[in-house]
C-alpha positions as a LaTeX table, in Angstrom:
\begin{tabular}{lrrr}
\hline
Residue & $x$ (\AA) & $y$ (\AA) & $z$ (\AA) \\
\hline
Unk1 & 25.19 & $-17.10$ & 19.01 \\
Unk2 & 26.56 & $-17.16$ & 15.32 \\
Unk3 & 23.85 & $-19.79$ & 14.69 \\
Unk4 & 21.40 & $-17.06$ & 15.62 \\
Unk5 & 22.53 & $-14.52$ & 14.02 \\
Unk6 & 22.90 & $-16.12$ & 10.55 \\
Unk7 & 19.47 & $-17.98$ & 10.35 \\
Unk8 & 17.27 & $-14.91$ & 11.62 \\
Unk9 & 18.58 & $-11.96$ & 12.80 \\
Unk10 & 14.94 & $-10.23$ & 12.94 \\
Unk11 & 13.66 & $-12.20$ & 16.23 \\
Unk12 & 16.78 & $-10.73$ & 17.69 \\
Unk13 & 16.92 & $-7.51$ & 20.10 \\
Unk14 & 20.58 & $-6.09$ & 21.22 \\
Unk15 & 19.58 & $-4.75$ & 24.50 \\
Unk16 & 21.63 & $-1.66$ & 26.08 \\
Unk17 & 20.61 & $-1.32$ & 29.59 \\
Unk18 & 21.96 & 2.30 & 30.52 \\
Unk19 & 20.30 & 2.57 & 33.47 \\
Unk20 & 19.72 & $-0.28$ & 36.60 \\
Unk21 & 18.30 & 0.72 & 40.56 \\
Unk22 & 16.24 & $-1.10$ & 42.71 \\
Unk23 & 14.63 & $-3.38$ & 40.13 \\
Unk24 & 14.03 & $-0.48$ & 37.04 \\
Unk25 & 15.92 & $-0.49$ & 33.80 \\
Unk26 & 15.80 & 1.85 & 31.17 \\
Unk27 & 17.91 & 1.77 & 27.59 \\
Unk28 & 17.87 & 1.15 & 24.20 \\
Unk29 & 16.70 & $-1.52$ & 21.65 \\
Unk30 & 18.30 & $-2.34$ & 18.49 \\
Unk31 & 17.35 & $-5.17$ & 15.75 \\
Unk32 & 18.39 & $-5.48$ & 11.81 \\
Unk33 & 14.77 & $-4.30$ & 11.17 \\
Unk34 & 14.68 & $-1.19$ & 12.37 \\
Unk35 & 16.74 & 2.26 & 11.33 \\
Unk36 & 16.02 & 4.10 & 14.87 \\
Unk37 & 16.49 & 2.23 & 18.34 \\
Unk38 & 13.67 & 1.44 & 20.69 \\
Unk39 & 13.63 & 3.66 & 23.75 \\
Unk40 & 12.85 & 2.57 & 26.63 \\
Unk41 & 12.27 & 3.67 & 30.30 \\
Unk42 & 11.40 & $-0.10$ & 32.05 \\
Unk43 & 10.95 & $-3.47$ & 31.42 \\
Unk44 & 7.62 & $-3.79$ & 30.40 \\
Unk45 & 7.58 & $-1.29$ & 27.90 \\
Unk46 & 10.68 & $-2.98$ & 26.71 \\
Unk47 & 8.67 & $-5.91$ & 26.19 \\
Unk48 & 5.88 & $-3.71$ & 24.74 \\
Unk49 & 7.72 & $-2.46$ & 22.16 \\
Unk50 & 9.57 & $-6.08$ & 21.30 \\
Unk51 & 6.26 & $-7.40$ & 20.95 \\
Unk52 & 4.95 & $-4.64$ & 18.44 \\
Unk53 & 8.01 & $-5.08$ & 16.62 \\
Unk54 & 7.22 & $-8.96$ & 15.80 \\
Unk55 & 4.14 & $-8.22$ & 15.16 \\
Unk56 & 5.58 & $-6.07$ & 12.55 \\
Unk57 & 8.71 & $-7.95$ & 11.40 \\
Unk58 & 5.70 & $-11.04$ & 11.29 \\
Unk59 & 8.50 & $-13.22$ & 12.93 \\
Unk60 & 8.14 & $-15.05$ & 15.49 \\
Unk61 & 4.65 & $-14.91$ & 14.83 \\
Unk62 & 2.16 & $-14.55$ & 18.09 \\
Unk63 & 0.71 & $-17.99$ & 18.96 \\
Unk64 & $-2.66$ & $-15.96$ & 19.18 \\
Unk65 & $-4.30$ & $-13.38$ & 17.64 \\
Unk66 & $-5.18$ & $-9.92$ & 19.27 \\
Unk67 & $-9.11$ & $-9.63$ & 18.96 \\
Unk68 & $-11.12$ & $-6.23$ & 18.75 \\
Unk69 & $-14.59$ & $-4.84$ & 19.19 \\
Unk70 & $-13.61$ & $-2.43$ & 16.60 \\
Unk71 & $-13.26$ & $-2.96$ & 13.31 \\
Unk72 & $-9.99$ & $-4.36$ & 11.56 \\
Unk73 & $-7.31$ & $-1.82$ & 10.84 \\
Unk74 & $-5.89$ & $-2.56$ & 7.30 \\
Unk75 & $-3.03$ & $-0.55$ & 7.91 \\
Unk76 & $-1.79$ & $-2.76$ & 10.39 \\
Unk77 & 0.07 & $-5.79$ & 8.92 \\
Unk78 & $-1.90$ & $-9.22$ & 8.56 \\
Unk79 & $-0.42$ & $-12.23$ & 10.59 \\
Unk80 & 2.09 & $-14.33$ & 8.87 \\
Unk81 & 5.42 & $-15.48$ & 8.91 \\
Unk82 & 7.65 & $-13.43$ & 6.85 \\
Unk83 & 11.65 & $-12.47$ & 6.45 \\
Unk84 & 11.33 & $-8.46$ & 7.03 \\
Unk85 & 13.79 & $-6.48$ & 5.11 \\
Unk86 & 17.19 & $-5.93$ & 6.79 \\
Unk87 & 18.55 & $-2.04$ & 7.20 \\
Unk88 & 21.67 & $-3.22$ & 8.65 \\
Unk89 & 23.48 & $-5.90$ & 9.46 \\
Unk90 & 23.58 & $-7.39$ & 12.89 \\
Unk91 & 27.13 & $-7.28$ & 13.70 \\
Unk92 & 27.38 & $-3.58$ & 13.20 \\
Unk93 & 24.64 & $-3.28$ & 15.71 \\
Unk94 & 27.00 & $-4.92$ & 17.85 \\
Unk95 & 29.18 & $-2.14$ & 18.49 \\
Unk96 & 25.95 & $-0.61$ & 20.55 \\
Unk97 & 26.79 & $-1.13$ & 24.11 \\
Unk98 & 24.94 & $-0.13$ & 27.32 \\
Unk99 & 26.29 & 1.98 & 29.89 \\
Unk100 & 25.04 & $-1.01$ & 32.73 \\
Unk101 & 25.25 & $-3.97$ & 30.61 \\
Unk102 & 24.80 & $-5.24$ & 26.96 \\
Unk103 & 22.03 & $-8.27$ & 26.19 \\
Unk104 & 21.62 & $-10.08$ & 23.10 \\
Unk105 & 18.21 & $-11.86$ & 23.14 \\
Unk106 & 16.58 & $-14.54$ & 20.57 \\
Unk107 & 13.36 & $-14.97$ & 20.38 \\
Unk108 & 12.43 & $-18.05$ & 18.67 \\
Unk109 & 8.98 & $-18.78$ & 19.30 \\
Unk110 & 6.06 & $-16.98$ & 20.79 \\
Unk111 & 3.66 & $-19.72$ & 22.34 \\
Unk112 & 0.98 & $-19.09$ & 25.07 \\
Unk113 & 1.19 & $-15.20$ & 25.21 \\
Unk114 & 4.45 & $-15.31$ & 26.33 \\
Unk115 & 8.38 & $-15.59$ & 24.43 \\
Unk116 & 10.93 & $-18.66$ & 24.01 \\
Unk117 & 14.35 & $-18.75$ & 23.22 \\
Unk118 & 17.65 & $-17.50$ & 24.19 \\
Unk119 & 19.59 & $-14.59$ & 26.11 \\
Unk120 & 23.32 & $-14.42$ & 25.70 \\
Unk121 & 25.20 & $-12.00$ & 27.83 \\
Unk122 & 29.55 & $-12.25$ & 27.31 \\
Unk123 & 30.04 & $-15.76$ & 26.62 \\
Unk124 & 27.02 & $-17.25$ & 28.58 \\
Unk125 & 23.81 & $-18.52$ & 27.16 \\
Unk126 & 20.40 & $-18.53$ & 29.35 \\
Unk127 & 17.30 & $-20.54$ & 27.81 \\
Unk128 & 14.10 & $-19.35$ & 28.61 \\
Unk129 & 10.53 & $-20.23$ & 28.41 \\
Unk130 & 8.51 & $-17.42$ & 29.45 \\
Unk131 & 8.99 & $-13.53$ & 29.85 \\
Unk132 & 9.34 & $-13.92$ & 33.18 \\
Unk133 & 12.61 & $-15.98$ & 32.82 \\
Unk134 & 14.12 & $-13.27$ & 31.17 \\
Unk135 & 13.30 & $-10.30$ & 33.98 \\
Unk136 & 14.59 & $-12.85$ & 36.60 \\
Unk137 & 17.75 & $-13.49$ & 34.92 \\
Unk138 & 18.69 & $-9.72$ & 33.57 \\
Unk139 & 17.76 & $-8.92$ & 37.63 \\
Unk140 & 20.12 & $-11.69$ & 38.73 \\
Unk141 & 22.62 & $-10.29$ & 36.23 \\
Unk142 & 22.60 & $-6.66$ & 37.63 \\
Unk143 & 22.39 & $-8.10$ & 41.31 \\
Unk144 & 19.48 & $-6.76$ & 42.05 \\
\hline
\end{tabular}
């Protein structure tokens, strides 16, 4: 995970899962990026709010672009890979910890509308391909 952390800490998301039942989740977010965590109250708006952060940060950039009827916002940030700013450093997000369980996820690539990269939890890694990947292994993590 060092690897990771050293050559781009902005596709990265420390994920503190605070609460698990019956196939819900709810926590907190935290990348070098950002000053305030992401809240939030299930897994897709986790992924929601990941997404809207990349598309931000402009890393990983989407493998497609989001098309409109309405005209183009030029407020909102033009697609292209950039190194965002850092706030913080990574490893002090690291003292962040969930009340369920504690994620660090790597997003390297975001190819057909969907994420690819890697999810470390203790000292295991999990490679996935697709968002779904990731739900099925955080489920199998928390048993449920």
């Amino acid at each position: 995970m060092d690897r990771y952390m050293r050559s781009a800490p902005y596709n990265m998301l420390h994920i503190c899962v605070d609460v698990a039942s019956e196939g819900h989740i709810a926590g907190r977010v935290y990348n070098p990026t950002i000053k305030e965590n992401i809240v939030f109250r299930d897994v897709n708006e986790l992924f929601l709010k990941a997404d809207q952060l990349f598309d931000r940060n402009g890393n990983p950039m989407p493998s497609s672009l989001k098309r409109s009827f309405t005209p183009r916002d030029e407020t909102r940030p033009h697609y292209y890979q950039r190194h965002p700013a850092q706030v913080c450093e990574y490893r002090d997000l690291l003292v962040q910890q969930g009340k369920v369980i504690t994620l660090d996820l790597v997003v390297l690539t975001r190819h057909l509308s969907s994420w690819q990269g890697y999810l470390f939890y203790e000292d295991q890694t999990y490679e996935f391909k697709e968002v779904l990947e990731i739900v099925k292994t955080i489920n199998k993590l928390l048993n449920l």
